[in-house]
C-alpha positions in Angstrom: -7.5 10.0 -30.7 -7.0 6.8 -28.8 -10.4 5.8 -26.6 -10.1 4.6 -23.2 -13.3 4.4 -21.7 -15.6 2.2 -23.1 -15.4 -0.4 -20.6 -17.5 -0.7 -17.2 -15.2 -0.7 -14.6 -15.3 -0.1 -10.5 -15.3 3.3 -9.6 -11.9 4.2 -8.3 -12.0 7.8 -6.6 -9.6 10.7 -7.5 -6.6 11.6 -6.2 -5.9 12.6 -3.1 -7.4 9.8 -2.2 -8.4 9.0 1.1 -9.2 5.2 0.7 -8.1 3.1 -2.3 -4.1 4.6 -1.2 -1.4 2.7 -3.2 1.7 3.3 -1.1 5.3 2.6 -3.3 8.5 1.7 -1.7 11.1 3.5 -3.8 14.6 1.6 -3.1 16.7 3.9 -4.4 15.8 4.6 -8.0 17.7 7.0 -10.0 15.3 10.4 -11.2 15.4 8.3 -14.7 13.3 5.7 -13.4 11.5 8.3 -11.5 10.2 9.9 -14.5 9.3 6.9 -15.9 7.3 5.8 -13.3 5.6 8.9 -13.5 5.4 9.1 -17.4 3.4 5.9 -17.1 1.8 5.6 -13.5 1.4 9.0 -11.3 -2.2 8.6 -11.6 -1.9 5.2 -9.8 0.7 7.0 -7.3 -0.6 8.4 -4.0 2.4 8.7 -1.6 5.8 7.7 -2.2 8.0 5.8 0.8 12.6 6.0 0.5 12.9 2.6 2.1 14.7 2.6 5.3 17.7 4.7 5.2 18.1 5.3 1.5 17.2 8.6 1.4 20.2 9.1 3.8 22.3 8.0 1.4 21.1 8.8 -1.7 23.0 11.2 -4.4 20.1 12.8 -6.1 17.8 13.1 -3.0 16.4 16.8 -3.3 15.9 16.2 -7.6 14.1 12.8 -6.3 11.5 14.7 -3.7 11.4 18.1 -6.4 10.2 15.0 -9.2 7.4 13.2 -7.0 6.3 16.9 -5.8 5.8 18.5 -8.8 3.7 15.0 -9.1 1.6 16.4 -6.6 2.5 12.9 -5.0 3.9 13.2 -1.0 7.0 11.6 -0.7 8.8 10.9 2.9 11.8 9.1 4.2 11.9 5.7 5.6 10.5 4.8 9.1 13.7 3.0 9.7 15.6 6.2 9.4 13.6 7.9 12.0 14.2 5.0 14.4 17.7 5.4 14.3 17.9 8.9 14.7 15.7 8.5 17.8 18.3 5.7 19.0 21.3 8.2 18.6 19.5 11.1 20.2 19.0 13.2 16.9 15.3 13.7 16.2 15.4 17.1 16.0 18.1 16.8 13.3 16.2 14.4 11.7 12.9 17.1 11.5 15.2 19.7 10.6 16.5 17.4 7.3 12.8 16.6 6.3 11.5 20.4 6.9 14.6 21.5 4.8 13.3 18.9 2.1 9.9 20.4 2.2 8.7 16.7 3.2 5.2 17.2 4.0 4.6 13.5 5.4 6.7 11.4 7.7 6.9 7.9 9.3 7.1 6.9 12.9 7.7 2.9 12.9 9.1 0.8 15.6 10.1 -2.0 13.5 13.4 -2.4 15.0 13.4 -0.2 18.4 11.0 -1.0 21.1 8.8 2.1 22.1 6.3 2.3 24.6 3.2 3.6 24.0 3.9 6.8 25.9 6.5 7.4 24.5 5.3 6.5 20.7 2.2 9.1 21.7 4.9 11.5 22.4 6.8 11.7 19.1 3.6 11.2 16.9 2.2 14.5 18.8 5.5 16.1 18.2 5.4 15.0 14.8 2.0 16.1 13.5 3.2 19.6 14.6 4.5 20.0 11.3 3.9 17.2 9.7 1.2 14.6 8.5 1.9 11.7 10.6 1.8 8.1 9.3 2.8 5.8 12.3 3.6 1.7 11.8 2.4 -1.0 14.2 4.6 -4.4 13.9 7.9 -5.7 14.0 10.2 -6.4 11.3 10.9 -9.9 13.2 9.4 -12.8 12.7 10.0 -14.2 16.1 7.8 -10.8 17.8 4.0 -12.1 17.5 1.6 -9.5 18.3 -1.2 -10.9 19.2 -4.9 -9.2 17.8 -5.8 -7.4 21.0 -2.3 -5.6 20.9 -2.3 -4.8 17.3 -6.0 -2.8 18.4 -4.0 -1.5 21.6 -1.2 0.5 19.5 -3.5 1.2 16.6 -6.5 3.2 18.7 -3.2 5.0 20.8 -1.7 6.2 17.7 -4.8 7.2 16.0 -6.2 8.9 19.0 -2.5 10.9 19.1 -3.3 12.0 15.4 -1.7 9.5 13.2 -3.3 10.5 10.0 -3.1 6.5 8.6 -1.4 3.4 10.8 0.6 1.2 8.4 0.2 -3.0 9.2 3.7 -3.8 9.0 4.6 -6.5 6.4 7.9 -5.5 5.2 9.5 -5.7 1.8 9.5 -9.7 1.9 5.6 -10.1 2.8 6.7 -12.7 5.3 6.1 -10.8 9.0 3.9 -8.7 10.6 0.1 -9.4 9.6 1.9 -12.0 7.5 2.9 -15.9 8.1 6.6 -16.4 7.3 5.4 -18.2 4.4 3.2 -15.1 2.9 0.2 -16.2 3.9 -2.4 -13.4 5.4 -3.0 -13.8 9.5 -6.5 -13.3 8.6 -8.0 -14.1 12.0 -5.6 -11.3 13.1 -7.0 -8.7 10.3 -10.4 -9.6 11.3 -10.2 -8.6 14.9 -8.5 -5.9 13.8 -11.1 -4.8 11.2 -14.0 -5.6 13.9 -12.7 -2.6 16.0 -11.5 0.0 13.4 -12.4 1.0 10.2 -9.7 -0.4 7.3 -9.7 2.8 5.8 -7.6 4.0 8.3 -5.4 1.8 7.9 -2.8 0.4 5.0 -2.2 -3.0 4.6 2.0 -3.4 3.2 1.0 -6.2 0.7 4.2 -6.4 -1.6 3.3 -9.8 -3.1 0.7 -10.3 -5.9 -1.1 -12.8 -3.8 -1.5 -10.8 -0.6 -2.8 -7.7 -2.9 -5.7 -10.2 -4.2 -6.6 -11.1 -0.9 -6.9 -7.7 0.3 -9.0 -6.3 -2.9 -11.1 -9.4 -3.1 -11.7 -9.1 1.0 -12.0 -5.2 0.9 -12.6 -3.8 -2.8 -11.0 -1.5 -4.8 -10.2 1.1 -2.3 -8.5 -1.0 0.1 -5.0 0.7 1.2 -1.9 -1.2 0.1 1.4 -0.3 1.1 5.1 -1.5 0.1 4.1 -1.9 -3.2 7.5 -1.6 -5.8 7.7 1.1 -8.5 7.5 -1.7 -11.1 3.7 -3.4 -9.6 2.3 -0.1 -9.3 0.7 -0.4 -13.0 -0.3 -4.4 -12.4 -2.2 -3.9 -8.7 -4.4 -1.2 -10.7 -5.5 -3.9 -12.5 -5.9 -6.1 -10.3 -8.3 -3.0 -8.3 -10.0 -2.5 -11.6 -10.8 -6.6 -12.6 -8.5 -6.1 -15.3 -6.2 -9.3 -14.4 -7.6 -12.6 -14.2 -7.0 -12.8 -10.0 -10.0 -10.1 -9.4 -11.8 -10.3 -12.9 -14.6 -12.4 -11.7 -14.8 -10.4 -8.6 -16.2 -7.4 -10.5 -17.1 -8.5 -14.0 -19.8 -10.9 -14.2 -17.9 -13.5 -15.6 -19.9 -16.3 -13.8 -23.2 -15.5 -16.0 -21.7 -15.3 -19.3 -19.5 -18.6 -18.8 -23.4 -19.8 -17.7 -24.7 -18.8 -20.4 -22.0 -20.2 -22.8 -22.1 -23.4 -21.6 -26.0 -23.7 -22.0 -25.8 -22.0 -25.7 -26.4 -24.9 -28.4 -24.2 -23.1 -30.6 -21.0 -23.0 -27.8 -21.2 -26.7 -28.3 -21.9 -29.6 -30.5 -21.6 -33.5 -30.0 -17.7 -33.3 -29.5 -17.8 -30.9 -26.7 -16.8 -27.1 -27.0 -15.9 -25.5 -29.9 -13.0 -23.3 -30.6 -14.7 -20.5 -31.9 -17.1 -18.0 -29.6 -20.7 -18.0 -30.0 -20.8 -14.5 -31.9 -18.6 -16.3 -34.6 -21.2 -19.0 -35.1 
């Protein structure tokens, strides 16, 4: 029997979760990659997001939602999906298609359309109805700039209208939102942002490695990461656990035994440091 748990590693709590949420973008993956992703990662897995419109379009849809249920892993359509059926006057078709899915979750975003705040209070309230509401401040432009005090504004409003988490847009690319075109975190943004409301209500989309060290090594383990792809879903659990060398030193005490090393006479001799490790001395 193969024996997992020898090493001392940062408590991660159990699924559901309610901080610590890794949040995957599916694409479009076939039910193959599906159960592979599952075979190897469901226990990583705590809600599953059909980018944009693909679940529109998407063949298998129905065996794609019946595979992440029976996962016991929520799975919703795109917030990009709901904008446009709000833009073409079809919301209530658009509920209808997710209650016929048995989607328990869904998205309210207004990365593309501009909503007020009225009227994104309206739809969340609609929403969470029948559904578990999980709204997203930010635009998928990098030429709209909200600036910290708005980011608060439309976070408290949808909150206080029952959004059950509010998604920091970031997009697929990392390169909007609470991001710099370049990738870079806006962290004077996330602090303000941080100062007023507690980050467990909120997910952070963090699709590149970088930005998902920032976040753990700023926040811990059970920071909230969303837009994270079916094949990083494995690596950021390592990277939450100090299992990579980006977040290793942040929870294992690497800094004393390196110490340590480098003051042992038998880590060194007159030519500098050996090759081999003290215990093989």
């Amino acid at each position: 029997m193969l024996v997992k748990d020898f090493l001392a590693l940062p408590p991660r709590s159990k699924k559901p979760r309610a901080s610590g949420i890794t949040l995957v973008l599916d694409k479009g993956i076939g039910v193959r990659q599906i159960e592979d992703l599952l075979a190897s990662a469901s226990d990583y897995v705590d809600l599953v997001k059909l980018g944009w419109g693909t679940g529109y379009i998407a063949q298998d849809l129905q065996d794609k939602v019946k595979l992440y249920q029976e996962a016991r892993i929520p799975v919703y359509l795109g917030g990009t999906l709901l904008e446009l059926a709000i833009l073409q006057h079809r919301f209530d078709e658009y509920r209808e298609m997710a209650q016929a899915l048995g989607i328990g979750h869904v998205e309210l975003s207004t990365g593309i359309i501009e909503l007020s705040v009225e009227e994104k209070v309206h739809y969340i309230r609609e929403l969470r109805k029948d559904f578990v509401v999980v709204s997203e401040v930010g635009s998928k432009s990098a030429q709209k700039v909200l600036p910290a005090y708005k980011w608060i504004e439309y976070i408290e409003a949808e909150l206080d209208a029952g959004a059950w988490k509010v998604i920091c847009e970031g997009r697929e690319s990392g390169t909007v939102g609470i991001f710099h075109t370049d990738g870079g975190v806006k962290s004077g943004v996330i602090d303000e942002i941080v100062h007023r409301i507690d980050p467990t209500r909120l997910i952070f989309e963090a699709p590149q490695k970088a930005q998902q060290v920032w976040f753990i090594q700023k926040f811990g383990s059970d920071v909230n990461l969303g837009n994270i792809a079916t094949s990083d879903v494995i690596a950021l659990e390592t990277l939450r656990l100090g299992l990579r060398g980006d977040t290793m030193e942040d929870f294992h005490d690497v800094k004393a035994w390196n110490v340590r090393a480098s003051f042992d006479p038998r880590w060194t001799d007159d030519d500098g440091p050996r090759t081999r490790s003290p215990r093989e001395a």
